[in-house]
C-alpha positions, 0 to 999 in steps of 0.5 A: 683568416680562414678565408685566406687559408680555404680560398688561397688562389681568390681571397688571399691576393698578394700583387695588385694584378691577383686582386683586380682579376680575383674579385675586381679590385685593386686594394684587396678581397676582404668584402668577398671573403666572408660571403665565399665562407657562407656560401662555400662552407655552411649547410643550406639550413644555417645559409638561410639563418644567416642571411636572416642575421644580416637582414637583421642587423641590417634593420637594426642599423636602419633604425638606429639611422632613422632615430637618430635623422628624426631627433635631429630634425625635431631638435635642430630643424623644425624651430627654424622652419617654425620658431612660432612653435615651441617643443611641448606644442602642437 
C-alpha cells in the first residue's frame, strides 16, 4: 500500500496502457512494488540482510519442494519400478 503511495507514477497504474509502459505488463505492477521499496528506501547494510532473507526462504522452499519429490518417489514410485523390494529392504 505504500508503494503506491511512494511510487504513484511506476506501481500505482490505473489503465492497462500505464501498467505495460511502467513495469511491462498489462494486468498490473505489484511483482515490481516490494523490490523498488528494498531498493528505493532501505540503507545499504539492511539491503544485504534482506537479500540474505530472500535467499533463505528461498532455500527453505527448495527444501520443503525436494522432501516433499523424495517421499513421493520412495513411497509411490520405486514399488513399481522394483515390486521385488519391500520398504525396510535394501
Amino acid at each position: 500500500m505504500i508503494s503506491r503511495t511512494l511510487f504513484p507514477n511506476d506501481v500505482a497504474c490505473v489503465l492497462p496502457e500505464e501498467c505495460l509502459r511502467a513495469c511491462g505488463s498489462r494486468t498490473s505492477c505489484y511483482n515490481s512494488a516490494y523490490p523498488r521499496l528494498v531498493v528505493g528506501i532501505m540503507p545499504p547494510g539492511f539491503k544485504g540482510v534482506m537479500l540474505a532473507v530472500m535467499v533463505a526462504a528461498l532455500m527453505s522452499d527448495l527444501t520443503s519442494i525436494f522432501n516433499s519429490a523424495s517421499a513421493i518417489f520412495t513411497l509411490d514410485l520405486w514399488p513399481r519400478l522394483r515390486p521385488r523390494l519391500a520398504l525396510g529392504s535394501s
